[in-house]
C-alpha positions as CSV (number, residue, x, y, z in Angstrom):
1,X,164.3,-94.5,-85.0
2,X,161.7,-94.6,-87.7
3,X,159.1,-92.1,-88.3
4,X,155.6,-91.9,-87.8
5,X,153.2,-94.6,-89.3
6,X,149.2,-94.2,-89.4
7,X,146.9,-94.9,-86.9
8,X,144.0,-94.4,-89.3
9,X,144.0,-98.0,-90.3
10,X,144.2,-99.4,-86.5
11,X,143.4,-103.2,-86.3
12,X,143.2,-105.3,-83.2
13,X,145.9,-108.0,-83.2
14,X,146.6,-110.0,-80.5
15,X,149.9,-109.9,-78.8
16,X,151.8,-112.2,-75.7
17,X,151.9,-109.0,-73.6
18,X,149.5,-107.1,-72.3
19,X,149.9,-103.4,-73.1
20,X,149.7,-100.8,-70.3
21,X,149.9,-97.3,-70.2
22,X,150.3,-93.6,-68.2
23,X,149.0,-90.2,-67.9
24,X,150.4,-86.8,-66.3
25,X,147.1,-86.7,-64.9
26,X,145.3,-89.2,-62.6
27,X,143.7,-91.8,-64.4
28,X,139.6,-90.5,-64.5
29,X,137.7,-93.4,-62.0
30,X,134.7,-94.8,-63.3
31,X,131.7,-95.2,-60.8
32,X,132.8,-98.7,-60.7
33,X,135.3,-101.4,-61.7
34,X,136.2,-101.2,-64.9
35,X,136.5,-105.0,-66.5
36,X,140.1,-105.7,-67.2
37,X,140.8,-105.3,-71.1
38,X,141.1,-108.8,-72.7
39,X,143.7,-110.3,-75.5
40,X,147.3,-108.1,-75.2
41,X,148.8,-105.1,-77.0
42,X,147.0,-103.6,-79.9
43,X,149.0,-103.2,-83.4
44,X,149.1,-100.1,-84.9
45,X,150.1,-101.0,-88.0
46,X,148.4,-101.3,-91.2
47,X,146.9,-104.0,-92.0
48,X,148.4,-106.5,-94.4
49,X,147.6,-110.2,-95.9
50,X,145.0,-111.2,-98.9
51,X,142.8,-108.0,-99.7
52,X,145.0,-105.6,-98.0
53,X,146.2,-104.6,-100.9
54,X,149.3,-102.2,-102.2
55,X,151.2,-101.0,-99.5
56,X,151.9,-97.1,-100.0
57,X,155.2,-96.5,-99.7
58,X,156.6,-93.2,-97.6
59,X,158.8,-90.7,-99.4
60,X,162.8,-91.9,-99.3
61,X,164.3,-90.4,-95.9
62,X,160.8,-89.1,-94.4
63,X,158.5,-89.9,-92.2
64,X,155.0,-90.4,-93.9
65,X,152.3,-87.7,-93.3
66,X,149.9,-87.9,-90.8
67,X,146.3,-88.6,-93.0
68,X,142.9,-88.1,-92.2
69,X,141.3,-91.6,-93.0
70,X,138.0,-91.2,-95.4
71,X,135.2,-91.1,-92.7
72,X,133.2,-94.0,-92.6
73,X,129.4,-92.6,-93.0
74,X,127.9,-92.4,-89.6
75,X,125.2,-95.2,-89.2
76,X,121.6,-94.4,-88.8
77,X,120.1,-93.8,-85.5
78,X,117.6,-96.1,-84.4
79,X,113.6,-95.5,-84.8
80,X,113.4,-94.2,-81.0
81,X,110.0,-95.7,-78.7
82,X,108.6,-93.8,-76.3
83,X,110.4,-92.3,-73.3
84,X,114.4,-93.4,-75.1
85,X,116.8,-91.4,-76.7
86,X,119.9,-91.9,-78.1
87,X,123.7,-91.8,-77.0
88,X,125.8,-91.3,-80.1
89,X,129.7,-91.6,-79.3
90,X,132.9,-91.1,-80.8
91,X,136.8,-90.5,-80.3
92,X,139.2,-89.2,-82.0
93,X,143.5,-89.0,-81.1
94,X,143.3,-85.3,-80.6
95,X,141.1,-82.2,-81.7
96,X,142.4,-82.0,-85.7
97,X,143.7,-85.5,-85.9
98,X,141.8,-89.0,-86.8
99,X,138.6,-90.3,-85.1
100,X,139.5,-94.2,-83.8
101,X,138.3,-96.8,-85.9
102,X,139.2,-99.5,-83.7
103,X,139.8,-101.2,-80.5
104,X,137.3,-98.9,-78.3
105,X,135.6,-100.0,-75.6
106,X,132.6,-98.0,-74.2
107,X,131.1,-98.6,-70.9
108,X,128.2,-96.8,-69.8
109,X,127.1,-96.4,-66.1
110,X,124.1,-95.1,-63.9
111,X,125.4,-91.5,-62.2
112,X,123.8,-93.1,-59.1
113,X,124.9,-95.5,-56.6
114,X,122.5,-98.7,-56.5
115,X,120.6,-98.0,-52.4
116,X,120.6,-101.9,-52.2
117,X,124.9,-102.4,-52.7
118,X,126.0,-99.3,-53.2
119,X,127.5,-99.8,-56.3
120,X,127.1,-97.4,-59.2
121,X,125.6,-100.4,-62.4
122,X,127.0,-100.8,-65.8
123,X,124.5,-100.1,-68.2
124,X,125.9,-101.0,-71.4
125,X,129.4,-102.1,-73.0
126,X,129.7,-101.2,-76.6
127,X,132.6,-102.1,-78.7
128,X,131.6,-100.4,-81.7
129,X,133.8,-97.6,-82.6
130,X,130.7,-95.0,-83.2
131,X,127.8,-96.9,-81.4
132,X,124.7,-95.3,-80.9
133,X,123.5,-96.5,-77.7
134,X,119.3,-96.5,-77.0
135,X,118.9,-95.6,-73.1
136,X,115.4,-94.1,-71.1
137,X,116.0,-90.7,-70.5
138,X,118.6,-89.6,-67.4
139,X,121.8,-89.5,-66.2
140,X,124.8,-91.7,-67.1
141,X,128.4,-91.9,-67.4
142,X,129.8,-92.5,-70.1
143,X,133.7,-94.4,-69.6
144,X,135.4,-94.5,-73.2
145,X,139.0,-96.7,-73.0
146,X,141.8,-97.4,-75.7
147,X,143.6,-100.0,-73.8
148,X,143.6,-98.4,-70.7
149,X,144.1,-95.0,-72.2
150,X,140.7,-93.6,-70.6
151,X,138.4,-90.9,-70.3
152,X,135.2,-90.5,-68.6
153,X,132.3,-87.8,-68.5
154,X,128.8,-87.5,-67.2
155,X,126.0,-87.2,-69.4
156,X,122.2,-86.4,-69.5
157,X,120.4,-88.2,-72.0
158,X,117.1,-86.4,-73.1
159,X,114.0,-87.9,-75.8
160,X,116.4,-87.2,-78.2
161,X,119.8,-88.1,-79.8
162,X,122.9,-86.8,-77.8
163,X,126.0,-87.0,-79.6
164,X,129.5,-86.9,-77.4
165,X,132.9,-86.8,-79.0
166,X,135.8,-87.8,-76.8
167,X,139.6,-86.8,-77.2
168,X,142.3,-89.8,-76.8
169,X,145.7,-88.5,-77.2
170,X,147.3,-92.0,-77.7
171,X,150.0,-93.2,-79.2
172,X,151.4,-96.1,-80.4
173,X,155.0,-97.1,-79.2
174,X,157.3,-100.3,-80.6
175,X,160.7,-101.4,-80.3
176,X,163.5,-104.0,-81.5
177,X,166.9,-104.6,-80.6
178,X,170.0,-104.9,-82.6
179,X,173.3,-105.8,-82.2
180,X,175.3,-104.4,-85.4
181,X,172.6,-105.4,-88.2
182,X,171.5,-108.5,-86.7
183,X,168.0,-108.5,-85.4
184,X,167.8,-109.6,-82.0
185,X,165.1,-112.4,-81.9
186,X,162.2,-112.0,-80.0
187,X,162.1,-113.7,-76.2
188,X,165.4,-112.6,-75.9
189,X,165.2,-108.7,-75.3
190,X,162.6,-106.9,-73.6
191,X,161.7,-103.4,-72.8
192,X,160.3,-100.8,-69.9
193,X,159.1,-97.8,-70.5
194,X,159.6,-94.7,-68.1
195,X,157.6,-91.3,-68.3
196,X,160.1,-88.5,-68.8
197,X,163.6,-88.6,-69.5
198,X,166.8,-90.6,-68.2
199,X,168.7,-87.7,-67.3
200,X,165.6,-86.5,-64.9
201,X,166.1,-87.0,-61.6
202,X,164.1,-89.3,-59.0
203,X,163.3,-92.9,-59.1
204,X,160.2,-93.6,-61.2
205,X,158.2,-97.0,-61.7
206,X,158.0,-98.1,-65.4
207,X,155.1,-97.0,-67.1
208,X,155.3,-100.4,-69.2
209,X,157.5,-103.2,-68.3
210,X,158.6,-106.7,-69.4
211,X,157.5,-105.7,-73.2
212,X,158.5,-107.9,-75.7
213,X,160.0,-107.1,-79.5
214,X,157.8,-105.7,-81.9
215,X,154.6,-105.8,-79.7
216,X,152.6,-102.3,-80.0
217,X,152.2,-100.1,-76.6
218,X,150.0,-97.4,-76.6
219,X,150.9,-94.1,-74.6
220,X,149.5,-90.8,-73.9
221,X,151.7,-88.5,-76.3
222,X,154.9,-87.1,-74.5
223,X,158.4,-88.0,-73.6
224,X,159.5,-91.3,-72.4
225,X,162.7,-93.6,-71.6
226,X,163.5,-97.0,-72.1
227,X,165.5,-99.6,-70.6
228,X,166.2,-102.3,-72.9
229,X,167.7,-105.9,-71.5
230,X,169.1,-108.0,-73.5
231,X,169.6,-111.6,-72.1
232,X,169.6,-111.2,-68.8
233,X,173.4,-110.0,-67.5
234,X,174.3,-106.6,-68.1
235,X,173.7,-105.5,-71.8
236,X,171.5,-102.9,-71.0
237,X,170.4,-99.5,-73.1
238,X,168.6,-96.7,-71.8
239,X,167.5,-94.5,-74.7
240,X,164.7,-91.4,-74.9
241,X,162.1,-91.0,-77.0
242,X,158.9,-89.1,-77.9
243,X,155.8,-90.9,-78.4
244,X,153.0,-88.4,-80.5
245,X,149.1,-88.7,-80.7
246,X,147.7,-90.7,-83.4
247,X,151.2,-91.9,-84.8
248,X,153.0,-95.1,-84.2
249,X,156.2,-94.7,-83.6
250,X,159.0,-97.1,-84.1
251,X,162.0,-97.4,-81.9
252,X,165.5,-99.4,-83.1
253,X,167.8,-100.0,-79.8
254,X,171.4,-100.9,-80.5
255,X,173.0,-102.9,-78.1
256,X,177.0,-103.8,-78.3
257,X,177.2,-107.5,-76.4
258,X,177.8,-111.0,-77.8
259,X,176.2,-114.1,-76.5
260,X,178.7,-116.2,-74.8
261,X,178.7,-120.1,-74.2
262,X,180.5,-121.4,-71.1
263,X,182.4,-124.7,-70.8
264,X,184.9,-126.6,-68.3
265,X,186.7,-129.9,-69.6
266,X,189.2,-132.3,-68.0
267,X,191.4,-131.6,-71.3
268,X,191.7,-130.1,-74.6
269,X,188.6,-131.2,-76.8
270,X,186.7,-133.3,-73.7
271,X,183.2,-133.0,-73.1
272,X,181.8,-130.8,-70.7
273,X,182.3,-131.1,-67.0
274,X,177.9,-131.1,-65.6
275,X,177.1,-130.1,-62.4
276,X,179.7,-127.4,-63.0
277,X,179.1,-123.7,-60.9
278,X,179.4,-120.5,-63.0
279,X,180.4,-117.0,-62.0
280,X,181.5,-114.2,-64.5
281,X,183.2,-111.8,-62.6
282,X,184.3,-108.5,-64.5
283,X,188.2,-107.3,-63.3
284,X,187.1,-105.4,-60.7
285,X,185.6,-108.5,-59.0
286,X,181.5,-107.5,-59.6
287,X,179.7,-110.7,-59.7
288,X,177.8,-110.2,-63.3
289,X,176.1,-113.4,-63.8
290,X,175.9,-116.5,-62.1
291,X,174.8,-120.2,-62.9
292,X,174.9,-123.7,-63.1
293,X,175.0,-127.0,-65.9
294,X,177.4,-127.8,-68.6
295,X,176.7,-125.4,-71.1
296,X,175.4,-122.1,-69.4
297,X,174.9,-119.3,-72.0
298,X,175.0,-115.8,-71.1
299,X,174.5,-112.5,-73.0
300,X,177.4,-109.7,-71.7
301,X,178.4,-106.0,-72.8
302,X,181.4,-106.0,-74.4
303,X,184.5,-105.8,-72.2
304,X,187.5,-107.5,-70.0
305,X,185.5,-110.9,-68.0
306,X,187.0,-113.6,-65.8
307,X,184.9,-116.9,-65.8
308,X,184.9,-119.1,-62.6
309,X,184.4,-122.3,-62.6
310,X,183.3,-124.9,-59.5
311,X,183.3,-128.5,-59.6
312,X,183.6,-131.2,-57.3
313,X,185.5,-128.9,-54.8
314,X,187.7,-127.6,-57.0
315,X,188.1,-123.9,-58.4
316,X,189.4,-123.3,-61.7
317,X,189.3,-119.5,-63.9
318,X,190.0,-117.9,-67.1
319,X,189.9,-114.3,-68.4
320,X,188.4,-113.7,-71.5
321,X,187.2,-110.5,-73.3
322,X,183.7,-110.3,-75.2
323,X,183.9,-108.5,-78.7
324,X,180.5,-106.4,-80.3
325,X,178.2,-109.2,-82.2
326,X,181.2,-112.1,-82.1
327,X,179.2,-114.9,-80.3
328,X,181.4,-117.5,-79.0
329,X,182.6,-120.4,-76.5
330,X,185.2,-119.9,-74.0
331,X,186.5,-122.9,-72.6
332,X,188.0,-123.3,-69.2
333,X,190.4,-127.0,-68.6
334,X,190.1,-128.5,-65.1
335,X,193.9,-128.2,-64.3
């Protein structure tokens, strides 16, 4: 597992999967619905391309420092009319750690219930990492969201300029898989995440599920578990980890499986029986994956398999064993 990376230079990137998240504490409600987030995970990572220029490059065998970005200057508060003042927002990771630069959604609320529908009416939405909102004087609140990493507070806003800071512990989590050195390619593993460890006991629901490789989840800091799938058999990993505010912290889970083609032919060096019925059974007779066609791939944990075959009424087997990273055929004659 890598070290910590920077969230100082946060960018918005888009992503396939939607990136979710968890608190110990129940999730503050805003006085209404909250719009779903749009686009999917948000990257962490600096950014790169044309005009990015040098990367720095972390000290050999250590995780780089946390930094304190240069602060952007604060922009000017608008010339106020008569009878508004000013909301001035901000958020930060945590108390001594960076103020977010990006990916901040504010929503701002009346504190009272419309008499007509009863619902409480957004105001404002502000994507603006330090906006300063104009508003007539009363009460509001004020809903500030990383992802759906939240916080809300009330505020009274006078003829004058208010300025609220809000704390985000969030962190940024990503993952890959490997089997040996090889890189597991994207669409083939994904990842849950659990709050606490794996050793805890009690059933929990995932925190984050169905994540794909490399995508960028952000978490309240703490300690988590995965469950990592590859293919979709039994080559599964369960590892811990700890996910800290205002780093990004990159997780390598090592899986020791093979991807395995199936085949059943009349004789030695014929083509492949279709319409052919699959079942890998392990010794002890558990049914690990099942399927149909000529050429039925499957990823499997290393071990001692049998593979079934069914075709036109007709039953035929072979034992096999699957060795760490050797990819391969097994073959199975109709006789």
């Amino acid at each position: 597992m890598a070290g910590a990376c920077l969230l100082a230079a946060m960018v918005a990137m888009p992503h396939p999967a939607t990136a979710q998240f968890f608190s110990d504490r129940p999730a503050p409600v805003p006085p209404a619905a909250v719009p779903e987030t749009p686009g999917g995970a948000i990257s962490l990572a600096p950014p790169s391309g044309p005009g990015s220029g040098p990367p720095t490059l972390p000290t050999q065998g250590l995780p780089p420092p946390l930094v304190q970005a240069p602060a952007a200057p604060a922009p000017l508060a608008p010339a106020l009319a008569p009878n508004q003042g000013v909301l001035a927002l901000t958020a930060k990771f945590g108390k001594d750690l960076p103020v977010i630069t990006n990916g901040l959604i504010w929503r701002i609320y009346t504190d009272r219930p419309d008499p007509t529908t009863g619902q409480f009416k957004l105001v404002r939405e502000e994507r603006s990492p330090t906006p300063n909102i104009v508003l007539p004087p009363g009460g509001y609140v004020v809903h500030a969201a990383l992802g759906l990493v939240s916080a809300v507070r009330p505020v009274t806003l006078k003829q004058e300029t208010i300025r609220e800071s809000f704390e985000l512990p969030a962190g940024g989590l990503r993952i890959e898989g490997r089997v040996g050195t090889s890189r597991i390619p994207q669409g083939q593993i994904t990842f849950s995440v659990f709050k606490g460890s794996q050793f805890e006991v009690g059933e929990r629901a995932p925190v984050a599920s169905n994540i794909p490789a490399a995508d960028v989840v952000l978490l309240p800091e703490g300690t988590y578990y995965i469950i990592s799938n590859y293919g979709d058999a039994n080559s599964v990993v369960r590892s811990d980890i700890r996910v800290g505010a205002g780093k990004l912290t990159d997780v390598t889970v090592t899986h020791r499986a093979a991807v395995i083609t199936l085949k059943l032919v009349s004789d030695r060096g014929g083509e492949a029986l279709a319409n052919t019925a699959w079942s890998v059974i392990t010794p002890a007779g558990d049914v690990i994956k099942e399927s149909t066609g000529a050429f039925p791939r499957v990823v499997l944990s290393e071990g001692e398999y049998r593979a079934i075959a069914r075709n036109e009424g007709k039953t035929f087997e072979r034992g096999f064993n699957v060795v760490n990273g050797v990819d391969g055929e097994i073959v199975v004659t109709a006789k």
